[in-house]
C-alpha positions in Angstrom: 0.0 0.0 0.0 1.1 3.5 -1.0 -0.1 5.2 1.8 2.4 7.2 3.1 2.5 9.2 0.3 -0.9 10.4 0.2 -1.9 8.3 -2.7 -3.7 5.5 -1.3 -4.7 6.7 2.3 -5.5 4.5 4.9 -9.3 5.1 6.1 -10.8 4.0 9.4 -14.6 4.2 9.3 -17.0 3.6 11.7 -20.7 3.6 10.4 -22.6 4.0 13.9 -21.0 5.3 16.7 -24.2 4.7 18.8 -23.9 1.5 19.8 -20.2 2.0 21.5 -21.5 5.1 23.4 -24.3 3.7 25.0 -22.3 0.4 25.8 -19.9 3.0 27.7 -22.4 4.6 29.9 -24.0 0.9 30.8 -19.9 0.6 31.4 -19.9 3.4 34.1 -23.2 2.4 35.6 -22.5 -1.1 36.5 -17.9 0.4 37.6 -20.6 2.9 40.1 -22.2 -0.1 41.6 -20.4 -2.8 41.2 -16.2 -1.8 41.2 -14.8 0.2 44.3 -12.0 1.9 42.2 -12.1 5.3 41.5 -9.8 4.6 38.8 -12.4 3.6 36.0 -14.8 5.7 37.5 -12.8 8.8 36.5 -11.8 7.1 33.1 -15.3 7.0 32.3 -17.1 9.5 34.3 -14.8 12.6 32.5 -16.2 11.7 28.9 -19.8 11.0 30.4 -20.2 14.8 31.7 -18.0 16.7 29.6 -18.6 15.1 26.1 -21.3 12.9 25.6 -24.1 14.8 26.2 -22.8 17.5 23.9 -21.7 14.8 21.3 -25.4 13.1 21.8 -27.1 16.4 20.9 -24.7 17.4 18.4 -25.9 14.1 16.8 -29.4 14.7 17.2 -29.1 18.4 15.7 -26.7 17.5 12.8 -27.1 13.7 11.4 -25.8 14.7 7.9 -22.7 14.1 6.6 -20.4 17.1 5.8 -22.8 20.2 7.3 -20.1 21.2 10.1 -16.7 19.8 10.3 -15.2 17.3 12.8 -13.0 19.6 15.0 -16.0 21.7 14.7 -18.5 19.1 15.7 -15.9 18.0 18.7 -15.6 21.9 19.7 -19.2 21.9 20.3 -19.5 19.3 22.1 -17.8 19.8 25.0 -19.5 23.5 24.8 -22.7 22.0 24.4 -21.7 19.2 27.3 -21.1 22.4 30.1 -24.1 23.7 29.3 -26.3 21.1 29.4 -25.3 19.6 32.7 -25.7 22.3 34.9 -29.2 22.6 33.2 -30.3 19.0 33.9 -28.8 19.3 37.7 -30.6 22.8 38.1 -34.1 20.9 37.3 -32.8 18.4 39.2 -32.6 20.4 42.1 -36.5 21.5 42.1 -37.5 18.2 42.2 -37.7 15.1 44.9 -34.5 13.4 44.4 -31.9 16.5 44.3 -28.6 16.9 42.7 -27.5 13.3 44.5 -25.0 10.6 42.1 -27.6 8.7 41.6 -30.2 11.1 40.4 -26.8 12.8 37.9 -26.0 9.1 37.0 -29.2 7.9 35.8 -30.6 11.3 34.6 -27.5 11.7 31.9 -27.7 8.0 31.3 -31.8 8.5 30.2 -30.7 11.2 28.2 -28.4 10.2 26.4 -30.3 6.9 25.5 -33.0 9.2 24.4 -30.8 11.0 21.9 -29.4 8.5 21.0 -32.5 6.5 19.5 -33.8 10.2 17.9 -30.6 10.2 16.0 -30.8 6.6 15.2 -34.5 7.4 13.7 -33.6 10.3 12.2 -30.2 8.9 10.4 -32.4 6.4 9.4 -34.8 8.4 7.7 -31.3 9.9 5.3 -29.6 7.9 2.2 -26.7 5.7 3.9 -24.2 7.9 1.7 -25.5 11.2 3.3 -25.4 9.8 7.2 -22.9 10.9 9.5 -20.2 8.6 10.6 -16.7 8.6 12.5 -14.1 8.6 9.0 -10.5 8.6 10.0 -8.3 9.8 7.0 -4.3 8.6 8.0 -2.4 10.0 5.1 0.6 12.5 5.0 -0.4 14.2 2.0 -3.8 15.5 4.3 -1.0 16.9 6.6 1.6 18.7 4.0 -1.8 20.0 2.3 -3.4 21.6 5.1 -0.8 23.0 7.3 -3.1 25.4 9.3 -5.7 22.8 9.6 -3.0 20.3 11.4 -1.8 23.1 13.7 -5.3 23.9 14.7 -6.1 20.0 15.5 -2.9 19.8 16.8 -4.0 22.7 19.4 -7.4 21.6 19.7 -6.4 17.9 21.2 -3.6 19.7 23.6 -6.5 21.6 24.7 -8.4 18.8 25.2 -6.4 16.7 26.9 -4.8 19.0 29.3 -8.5 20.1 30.4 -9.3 16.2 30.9 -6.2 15.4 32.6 -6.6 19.3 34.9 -10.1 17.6 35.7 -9.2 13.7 36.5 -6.4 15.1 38.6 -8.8 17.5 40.5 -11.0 14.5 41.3 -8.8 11.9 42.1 -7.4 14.6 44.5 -9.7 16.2 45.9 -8.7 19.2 48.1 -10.1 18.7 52.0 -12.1 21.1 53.5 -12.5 21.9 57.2 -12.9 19.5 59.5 -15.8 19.4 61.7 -18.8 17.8 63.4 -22.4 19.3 63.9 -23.2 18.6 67.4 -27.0 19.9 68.5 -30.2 19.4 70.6 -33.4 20.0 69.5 -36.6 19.9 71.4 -39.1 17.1 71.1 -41.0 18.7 68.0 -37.5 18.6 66.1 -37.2 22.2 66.4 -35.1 24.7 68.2 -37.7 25.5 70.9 -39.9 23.9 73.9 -36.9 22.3 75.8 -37.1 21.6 79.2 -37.0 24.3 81.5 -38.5 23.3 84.8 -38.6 19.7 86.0 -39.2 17.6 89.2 -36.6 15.7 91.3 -36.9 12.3 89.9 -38.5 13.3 86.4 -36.8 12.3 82.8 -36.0 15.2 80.9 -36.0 14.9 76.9 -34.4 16.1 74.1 -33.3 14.8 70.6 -29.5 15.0 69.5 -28.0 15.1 66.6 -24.3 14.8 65.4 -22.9 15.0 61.5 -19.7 14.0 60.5 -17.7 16.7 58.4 -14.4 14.7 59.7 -13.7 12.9 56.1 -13.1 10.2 57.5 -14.7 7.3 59.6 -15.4 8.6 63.3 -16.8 7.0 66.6 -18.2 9.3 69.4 -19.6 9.3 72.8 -22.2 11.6 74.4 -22.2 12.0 78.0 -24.8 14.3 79.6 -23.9 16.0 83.2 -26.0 17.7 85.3 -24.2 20.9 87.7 -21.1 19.2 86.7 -21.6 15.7 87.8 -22.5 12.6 85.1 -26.1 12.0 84.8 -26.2 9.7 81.3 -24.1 8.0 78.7 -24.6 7.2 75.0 -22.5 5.4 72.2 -20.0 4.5 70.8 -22.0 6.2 68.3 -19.9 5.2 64.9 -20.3 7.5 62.0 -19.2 7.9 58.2 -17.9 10.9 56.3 -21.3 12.7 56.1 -23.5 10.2 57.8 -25.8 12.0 60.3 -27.1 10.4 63.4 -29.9 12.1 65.6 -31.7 10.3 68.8 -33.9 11.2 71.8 -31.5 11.4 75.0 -32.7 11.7 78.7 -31.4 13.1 82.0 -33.0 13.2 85.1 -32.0 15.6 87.9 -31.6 14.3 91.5 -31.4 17.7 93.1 -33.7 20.4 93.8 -32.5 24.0 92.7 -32.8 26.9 90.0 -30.8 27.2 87.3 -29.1 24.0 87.4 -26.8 23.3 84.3 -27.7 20.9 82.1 -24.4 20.0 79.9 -23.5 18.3 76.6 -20.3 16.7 75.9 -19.5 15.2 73.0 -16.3 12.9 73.1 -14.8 11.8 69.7 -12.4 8.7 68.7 -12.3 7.8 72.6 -9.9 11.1 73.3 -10.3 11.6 77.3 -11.3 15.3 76.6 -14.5 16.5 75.2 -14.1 17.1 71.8 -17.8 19.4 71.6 -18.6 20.9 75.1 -21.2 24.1 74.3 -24.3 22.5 74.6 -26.0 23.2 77.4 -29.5 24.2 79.0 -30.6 25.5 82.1 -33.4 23.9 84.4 -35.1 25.1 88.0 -35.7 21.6 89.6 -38.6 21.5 92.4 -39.1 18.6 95.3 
């Protein structure tokens, strides 16, 4: 074969590209579920938000051959793909299930089957010579003919891959934020208000607790409860995940009479001997 001088070029040709894009996103459904490797998650997960939902529409919007060109067609693409993310996850937000992994996952998946069967239909509906299909033309003379062409593609991959590789690297390192823990009490209606305020010797007091781990990283705590300074109640190890939220009714019961008697929440974490959370606190009168 004379290929190499631009005679006989060597052409790659694919005649539907549909199949092979929705075999990918089945692909990075089941690596969510079923690997626990980031590492094919990123591989995959890049192309699903920043290209195929561009590429998808693109497909939809343009299934002739020839009316825009391929850098073209790839340019828009990833435009098209940051602009109609944020849109799906900003409907997503006004509705039940939220901007969650799940709802992005399966939302993206849905549409991009969708397109994917208009463009089928409509590709259908052209001659076979007119459809549009993925043509890769590998000959030199394409290069020494179009010089500004190959400086532009040459650019426009760079581009490309340096904003892919900016973004993997940004998710498989993720920069950590504060650490914390949200530590409250609540009254018995879940709200801010109606908490105890005067009680009997002898007579439980409620309130509901809650604690949410900010720590990034698996966390065990202890709540301990003290009344004027001395332990009244004890509750945990209460063992919590990054982000995982745990809330519960806790009770104390005063043995003392006496007014304004300090009612105190300490919250111990990773079995430290020193309260890691100590402002919580109420104050009772206690009658005989």
């Amino acid at each position: 074969m004379k290929n190499l001088d631009g005679k006989y070029p060597l052409r790659i040709k694919i005649r539907s590209e549909l199949l092979p894009l929705v075999l990918l996103v089945i692909l990075l459904v089941l690596s969510i579920y079923f690997v626990s490797s980031n590492i094919p998650r990123i591989i995959l997960g890049l192309p699903f938000v920043l290209f195929m939902p561009g590429y998808i529409l693109m497909a939809v919007l343009f299934p002739r051959r020839g009316v825009i060109g391929n850098i073209e067609r790839v340019a828009l693409s990833f435009g098209l793909s940051i602009a109609v993310v944020p849109i799906i996850g900003l409907i997503l937000n006004f509705t039940s299930w939220g901007i969650r992994l799940e709802s992005m996952l399966w939302t993206l998946a849905f549409f991009i089957f969708i397109m994917a069967a208009l463009t089928w239909f409509r590709r259908r509906r052209l001659p076979e010579a007119d459809r549009f299909g993925i043509e890769f033309n590998l000959s030199l003379a394409i290069w020494r003919n179009g010089v500004q062409n190959k400086y532009l593609s040459i650019i426009l991959i760079l581009v490309v891959l340096g904003a892919l590789g900016t973004m993997g690297y940004a998710i498989a390192s993720p920069k950590v934020g504060q650490k914390f823990t949200e530590f409250y009490i609540l009254g018995l209606e879940d709200k801010a208000t109606d908490y105890p305020k005067e009680l009997s010797v002898g007579k439980e007091g409620r309130v509901i607790t809650g604690i949410i781990n900010h720590e990034y990283e698996l966390a065990s705590y202890r709540l301990e409860i003290r009344i004027n300074g001395l332990k009244d109640n004890e509750l945990g190890p209460i063992i919590l995940e990054y982000e995982e939220k745990w809330e519960g009714e806790v009770i104390f019961v005063p043995q003392v009479a006496g007014e304004k008697q300090k009612v105190e929440f300490l919250l111990y974490k990773n079995g430290e001997p020193e309260p890691y959370l100590e402002e919580l606190r109420l104050w009772i009168d206690v009658r005989e």
